[in-house]
N, C-alpha and C positions, 0 to 999 in steps of 0.2 A: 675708238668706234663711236660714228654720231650715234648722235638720240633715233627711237623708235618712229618712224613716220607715223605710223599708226597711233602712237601714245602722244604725239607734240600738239599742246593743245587741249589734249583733253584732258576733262574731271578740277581739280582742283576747287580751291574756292572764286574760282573769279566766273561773272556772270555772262561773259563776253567772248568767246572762243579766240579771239584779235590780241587778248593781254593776256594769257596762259601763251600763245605762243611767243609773246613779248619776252617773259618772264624767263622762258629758253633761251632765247637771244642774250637775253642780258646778263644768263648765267656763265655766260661766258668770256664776258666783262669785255666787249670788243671795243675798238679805238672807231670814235666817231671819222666820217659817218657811215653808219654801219650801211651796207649793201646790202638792197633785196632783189632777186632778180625772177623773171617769169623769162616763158620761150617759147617760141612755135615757127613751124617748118611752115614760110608762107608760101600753103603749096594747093591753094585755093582759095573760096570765100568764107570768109573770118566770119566767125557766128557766135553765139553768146555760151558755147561753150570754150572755146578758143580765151574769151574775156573773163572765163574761170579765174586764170591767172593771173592775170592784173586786179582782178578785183581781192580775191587773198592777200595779194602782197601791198594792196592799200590798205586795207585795213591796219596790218600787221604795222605796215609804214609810220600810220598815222597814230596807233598807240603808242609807238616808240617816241614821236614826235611829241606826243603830249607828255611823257614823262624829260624830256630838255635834250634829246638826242637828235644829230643831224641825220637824214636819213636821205640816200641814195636810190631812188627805186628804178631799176633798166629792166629791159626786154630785149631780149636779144632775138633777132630775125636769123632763124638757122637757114639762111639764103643761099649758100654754096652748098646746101645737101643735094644731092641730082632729084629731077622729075621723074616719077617711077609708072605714074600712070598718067593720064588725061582724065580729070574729074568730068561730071555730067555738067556743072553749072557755071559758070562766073559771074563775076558784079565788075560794072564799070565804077569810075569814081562817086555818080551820084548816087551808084547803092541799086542799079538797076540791074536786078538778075538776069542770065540771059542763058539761053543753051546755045550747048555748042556749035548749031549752025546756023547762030549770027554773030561769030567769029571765025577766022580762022583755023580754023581745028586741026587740020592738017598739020599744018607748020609746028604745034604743040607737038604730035605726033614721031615728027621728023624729030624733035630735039629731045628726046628722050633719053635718058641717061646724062645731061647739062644741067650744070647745077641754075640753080632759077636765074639767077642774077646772068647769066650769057643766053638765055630767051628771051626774043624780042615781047616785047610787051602786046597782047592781043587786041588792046584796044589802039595803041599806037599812042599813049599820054604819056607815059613813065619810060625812064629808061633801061628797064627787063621786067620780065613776068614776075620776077621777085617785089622788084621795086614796087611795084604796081599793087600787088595785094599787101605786103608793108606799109604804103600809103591808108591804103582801106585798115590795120589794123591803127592804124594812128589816131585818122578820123574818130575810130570807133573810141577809144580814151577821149581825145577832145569834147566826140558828143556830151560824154559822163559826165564828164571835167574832171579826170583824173590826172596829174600830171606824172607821165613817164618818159624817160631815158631813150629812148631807140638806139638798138646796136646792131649793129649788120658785120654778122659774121666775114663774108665777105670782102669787109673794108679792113677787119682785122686781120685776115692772112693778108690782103694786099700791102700793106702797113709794117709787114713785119713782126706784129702783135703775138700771133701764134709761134713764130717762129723757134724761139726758146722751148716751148711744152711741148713743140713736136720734136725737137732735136731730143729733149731727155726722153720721150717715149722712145725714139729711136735706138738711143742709146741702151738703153732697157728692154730692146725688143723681147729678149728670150723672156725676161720675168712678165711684160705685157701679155706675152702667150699664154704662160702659166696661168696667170689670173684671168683672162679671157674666156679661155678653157675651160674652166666652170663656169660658162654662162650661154656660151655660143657653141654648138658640136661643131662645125668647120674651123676649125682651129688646128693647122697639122704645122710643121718643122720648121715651115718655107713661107709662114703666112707672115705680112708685115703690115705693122698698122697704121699704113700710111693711102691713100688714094689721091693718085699722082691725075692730073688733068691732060688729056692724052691732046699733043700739039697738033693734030692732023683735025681729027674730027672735035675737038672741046669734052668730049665726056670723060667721065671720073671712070678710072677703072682700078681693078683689083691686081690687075698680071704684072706687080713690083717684082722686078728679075734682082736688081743689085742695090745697094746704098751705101752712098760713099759721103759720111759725115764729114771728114774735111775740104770735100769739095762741096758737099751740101745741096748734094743730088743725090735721085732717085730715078734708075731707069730701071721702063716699063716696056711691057707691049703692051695693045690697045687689046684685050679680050672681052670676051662676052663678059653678062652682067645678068646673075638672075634677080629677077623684081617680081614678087610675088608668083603669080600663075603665069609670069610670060618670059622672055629672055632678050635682054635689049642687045642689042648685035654689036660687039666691038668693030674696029677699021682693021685691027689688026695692023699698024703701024708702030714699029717701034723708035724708042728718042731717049730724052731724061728730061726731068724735072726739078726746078729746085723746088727745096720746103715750103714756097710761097705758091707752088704751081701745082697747088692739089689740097686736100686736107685730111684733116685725122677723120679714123672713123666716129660715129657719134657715141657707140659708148667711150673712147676716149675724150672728142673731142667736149662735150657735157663739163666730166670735170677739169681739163683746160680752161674751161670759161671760166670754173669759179674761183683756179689761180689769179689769169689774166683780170676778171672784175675784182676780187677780192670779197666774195659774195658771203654774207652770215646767215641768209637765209632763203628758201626757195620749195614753195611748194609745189603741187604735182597730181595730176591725175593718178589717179589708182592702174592705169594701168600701166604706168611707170616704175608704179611701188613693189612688184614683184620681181621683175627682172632688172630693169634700170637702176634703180635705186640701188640693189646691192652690188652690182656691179660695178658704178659710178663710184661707190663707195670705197671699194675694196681698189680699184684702181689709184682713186687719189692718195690712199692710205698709204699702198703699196707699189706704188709704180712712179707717182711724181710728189710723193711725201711732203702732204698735204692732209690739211685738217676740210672734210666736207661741211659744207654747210649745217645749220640746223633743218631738219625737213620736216614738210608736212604732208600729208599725201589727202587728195580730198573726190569724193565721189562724182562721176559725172552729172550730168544734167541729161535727161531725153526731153522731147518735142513734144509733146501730146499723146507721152508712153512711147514715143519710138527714140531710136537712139539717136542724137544728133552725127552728122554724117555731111561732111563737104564733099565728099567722092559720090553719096547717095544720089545728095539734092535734098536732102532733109534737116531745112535749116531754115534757121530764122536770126536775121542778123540785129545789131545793135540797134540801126538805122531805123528797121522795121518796127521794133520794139518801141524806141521812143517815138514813132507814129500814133503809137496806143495809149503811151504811159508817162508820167513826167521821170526827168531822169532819176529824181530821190527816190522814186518808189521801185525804179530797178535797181537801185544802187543799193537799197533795205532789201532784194532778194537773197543779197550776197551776205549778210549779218548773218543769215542763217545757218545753222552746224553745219561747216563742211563735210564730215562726216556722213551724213544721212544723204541719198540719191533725192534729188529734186527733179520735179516736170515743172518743165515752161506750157502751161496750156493756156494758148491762146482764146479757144472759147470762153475760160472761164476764169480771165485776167480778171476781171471784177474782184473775185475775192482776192486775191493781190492785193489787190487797189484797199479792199477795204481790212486787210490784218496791216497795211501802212496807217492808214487811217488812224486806226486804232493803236498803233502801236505809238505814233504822234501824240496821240490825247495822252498816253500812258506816258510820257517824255512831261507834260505840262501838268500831269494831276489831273487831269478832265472825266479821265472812269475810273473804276475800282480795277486792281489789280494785282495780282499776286506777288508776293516781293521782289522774287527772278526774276520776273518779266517787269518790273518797275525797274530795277536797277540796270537791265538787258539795257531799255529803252533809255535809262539817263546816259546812261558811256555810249551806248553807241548813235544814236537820236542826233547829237552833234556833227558826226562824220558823214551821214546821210544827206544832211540839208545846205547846202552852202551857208545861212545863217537863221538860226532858230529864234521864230516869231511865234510869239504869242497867238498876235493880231489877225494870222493868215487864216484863210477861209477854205475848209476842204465840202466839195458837194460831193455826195455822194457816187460814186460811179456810173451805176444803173439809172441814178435820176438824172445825171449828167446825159446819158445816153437818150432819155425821153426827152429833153431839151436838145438834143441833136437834128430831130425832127423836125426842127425848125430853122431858117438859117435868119434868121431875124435876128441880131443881137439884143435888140431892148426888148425883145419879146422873151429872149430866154433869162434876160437878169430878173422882167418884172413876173417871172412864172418862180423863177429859184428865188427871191423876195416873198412873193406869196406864203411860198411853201416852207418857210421861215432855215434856210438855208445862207442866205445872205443875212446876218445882222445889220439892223437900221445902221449903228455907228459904224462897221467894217471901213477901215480906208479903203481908199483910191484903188489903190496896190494890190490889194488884196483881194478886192473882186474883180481885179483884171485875172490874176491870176487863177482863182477860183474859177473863173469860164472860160481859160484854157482851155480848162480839161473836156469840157464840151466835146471840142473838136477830137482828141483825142478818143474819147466815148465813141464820136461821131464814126471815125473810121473803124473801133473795132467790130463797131454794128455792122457797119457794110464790109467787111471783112469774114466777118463769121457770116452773116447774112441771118441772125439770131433776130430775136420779138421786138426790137426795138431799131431794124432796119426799115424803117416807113419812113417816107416826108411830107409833113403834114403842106396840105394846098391853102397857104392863106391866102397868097397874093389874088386868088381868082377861083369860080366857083368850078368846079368839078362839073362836066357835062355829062348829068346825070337824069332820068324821068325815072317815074314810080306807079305807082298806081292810085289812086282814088284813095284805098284803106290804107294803105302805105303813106302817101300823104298825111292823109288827116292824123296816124300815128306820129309822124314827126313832127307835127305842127304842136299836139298835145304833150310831148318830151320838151320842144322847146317851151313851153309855158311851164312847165314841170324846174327845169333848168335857173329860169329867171326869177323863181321862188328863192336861189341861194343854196340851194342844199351842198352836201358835201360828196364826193365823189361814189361812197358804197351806197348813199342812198339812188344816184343817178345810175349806177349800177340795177341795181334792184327794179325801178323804175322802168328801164328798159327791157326788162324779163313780163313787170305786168302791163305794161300798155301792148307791146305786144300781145298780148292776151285777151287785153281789151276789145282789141281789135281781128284777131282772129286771125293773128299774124301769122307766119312760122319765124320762131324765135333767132334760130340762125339767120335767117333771109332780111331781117330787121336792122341784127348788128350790123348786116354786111352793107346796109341802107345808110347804116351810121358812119360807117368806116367810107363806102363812097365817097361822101359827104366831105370828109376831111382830110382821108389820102388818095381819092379817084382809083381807090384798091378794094378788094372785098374782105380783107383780111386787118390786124393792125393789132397795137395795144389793147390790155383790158380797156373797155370804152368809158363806161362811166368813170374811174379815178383820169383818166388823163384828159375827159371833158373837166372836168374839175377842176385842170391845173392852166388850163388856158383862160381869157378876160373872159366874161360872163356872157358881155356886149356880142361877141365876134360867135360864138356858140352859138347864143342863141339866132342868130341872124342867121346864120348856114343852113340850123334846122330848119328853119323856116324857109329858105333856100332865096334868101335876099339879096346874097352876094357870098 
């Protein structure tokens, strides 16, 4: 019997959840290189919960790999599974979501019950609906730059691959039953765990009438097919099928793959771990005797507290994320206990932004830190970055964001220089990189449409008028301004001139905010007058240009 999904991994002495599961793997002293494999039914748009799996099994990969082991990492596209429903959303190749009526929906519709791979592709790029989102989950690894394997179930029954592990299921039907049977209640005398692809209409169905292992067919009629709350309608055509012209069901077919790849380890959504997993288990043990993987089973991820969901529409993809984020800092979401449920909230990706930050200084010595979290940060800090620099320059996210507000480059180096964010001696490199993140900032502003979605008007003045006391108040801020002060005191300053003048306080800022984003609204005023050149402020106040 494998190991505990629930136990692999955890407690121990090690500060890294990636080498406790290493430490399983290698307990069981496998022949390089060892195989990890992840998996998913590309049966919509791949979202960053989908990339669960790959990112587990990098890790895992990559501890193995630092201890001298060669290491194998696939993903297998369970492409020949049929289409059960028509999701609300998809994504073309460059990652553009789309609903379903700016595609063809129908034709989805029409193919129901076909496994993805004999569905034409909706966009018309790839060659099936399978191919198509197997492509987008490829992309989504490349973005990262993780390197995985692609396997397409599909090309392995076409291939002859499966053929052997369906023949002994076959073989074994009655004991397949048994074991089934505790797991699935449709399970009666006559059930075969084979799904033959019906020659008339393409769909996968259930109604195996005979099997004849030495000829190495399987005939069917085309029968209905229940899919959740609907019933896809068989042709009702009867034929036969050989072993290549259908496939096993997916609790068999799961541990097939881990004969066929030879797999040591393969983690898994928790909602895997109650039903799948033991079941998977108990078939490989007992039905095509076989040693299961080492497993881990690891908690989903929601949206901003909702569930992630490709059939919803509630998703947020790779593509999306690294719009916001650099890829190391989503790639350190995944360091974290898989174990414990995580929210992807995009409003409040900053703090994201800033436990990498910080998790970075704690990798070079740069803050104080608790021993866990120092040694967290040495083993894993490596595997996050493509290569660990001292030299590199992180600004802060949210000041990132207030430099967004600008699209001036030399405006936002000599505002993050100012603010002592750029080191005088920082290379070249490194404050290119460093004002990346701008842009990144930039769009999660306008994205959330949060405090730091304004764009400041340098290029030209705001067509704005005022009044008399209004006036003379801004005139008397910009001479305020040109004294040097520091942003809480131009804060403050604009509360008593205001006063001075018999202003309404609100009405004043909104004078100020004009001014600078032709908006009534904007940033705290006095610290982000503060962080702009002295020269350009005070000129605006004064309404110069």
């Amino acid at each position: 019997m494998a190991e505990d999904p629930y136990e692999v991994g955890r407690g121990g002495t090690r500060a890294f959840w990636a080498d406790s599961v290493a430490d399983a793997v290698e307990a069981r002293d496998p022949e390089d290189p060892i195989v990890i494999k992840g998996g998913v039914s590309p049966s919509g748009v791949p979202h960053i919960g989908h990339f669960n799996e790959i990112m587990r099994g990098y890790y895992v990969a990559e501890a193995l790999r630092d201890r001298g082991h060669e290491v194998r990492q696939v993903f297998t596209a369970d492409d020949k599974d049929r289409l059960r429903k028509v999701p609300r959303q998809l994504a073309d190749l460059d990652w553009n979501v789309v609903g379903l009526g700016e595609v063809n929906a129908g034709a989805l519709g029409r193919n129901l019950g076909k496994p993805y791979t004999d569905i034409p592709d909706p966009f018309g790029c790839c060659d099936s609906y399978g191919a198509h989102f197997t492509t987008l989950l490829k992309q989504s690894a490349d973005l990262v730059g993780v390197d995985v394997e692609f396997v397409s179930n599909t090309e392995l029954y076409a291939d002859g691959e499966f053929e052997a592990v369906t023949r002994r299921v076959l073989e074994r039907a009655d004991r397949a039953r048994e074991v089934l049977a505790e797991y699935q209640n449709k399970v009666d005398d006559d059930y075969v765990p084979f799904l033959p692809q019906c020659a008339e209409c393409g769909k996968l169905t259930e109604g195996v009438t005979a099997v004849d292992l030495e000829a190495g067919e399987v005939s069917y009629v085309c029968e209905d097919v229940e899919a959740g709350d609907q019933t896809i309608e068989g042709c009702g055509h009867e034929g036969t099928a050989t072993l290549r012209d259908g496939k096993l069901p997916w609790r068999f077919e799961w541990p097939g793959q881990w004969e066929l790849l030879g797999v040591d380890f393969e983690p898994f959504g928790k909602d895997h771990a109650e039903g799948s997993w033991p079941s998977g288990e108990d078939i490989a043990e007992n039905v095509l005797d076989i040693q299961p993987p080492v497993p881990m089973v690891y908690e989903w991820f929601t949206l901003d507290g909702e569930p992630l969901s490709s059939s919803s529409g509630n998703v947020i993809t790779v593509d999306e994320v690294l719009d916001i984020l650099e890829p190391e800092v989503f790639r350190y979401f995944f360091v974290k206990d898989p174990r414990k449920q995580r929210d992807f909230s995009v409003a409040h990706v900053d703090q994201l932004v800033d436990e990498f930050d910080r998790f970075e200084r704690q990798y070079f010595g740069e803050v104080d830190a608790e021993d866990d979290e120092r040694e967290l940060a040495e083993r894993a800090y490596p595997m996050v970055v493509d290569e660990p620099r001292e030299e590199r320059v992180r600004i802060p996210y949210t000041f990132a964001a207030v430099l967004g507000m600008t699209d001036d480059p030399d405006l936002r180096e000599e505002i993050a220089r100012k603010e002592g964010h750029i080191p005088d001696d920082a290379p070249e490199w490194a404050v290119e990189a460093a004002l990346a993140r701008v842009e990144r900032a930039r769009e999660w502003a306008r994205r959330t449409d949060n405090e730091f979605n304004y764009e400041l008007k340098r290029a030209e003045l705001p067509d704005a008028t005022f009044d008399d006391a209004t006036a003379a108040a801004l005139d008397e801020l910009a001479d305020f301004v040109a004294e040097g002060h520091d942003g809480e005191a131009i804060q403050g300053e604009i509360y008593e001139t205001a006063k001075r003048n018999d202003i309404d306080i609100g009405e004043f800022f909104s004078a100020g905010y004009r001014l600078l984003f032709d908006d009534t609204e904007g940033p705290q005023l006095g610290p982000f007058m503060a962080k702009l050149d002295r020269e350009f402020v005070v000129s605006r106040l004064r309404r110069e240009r």
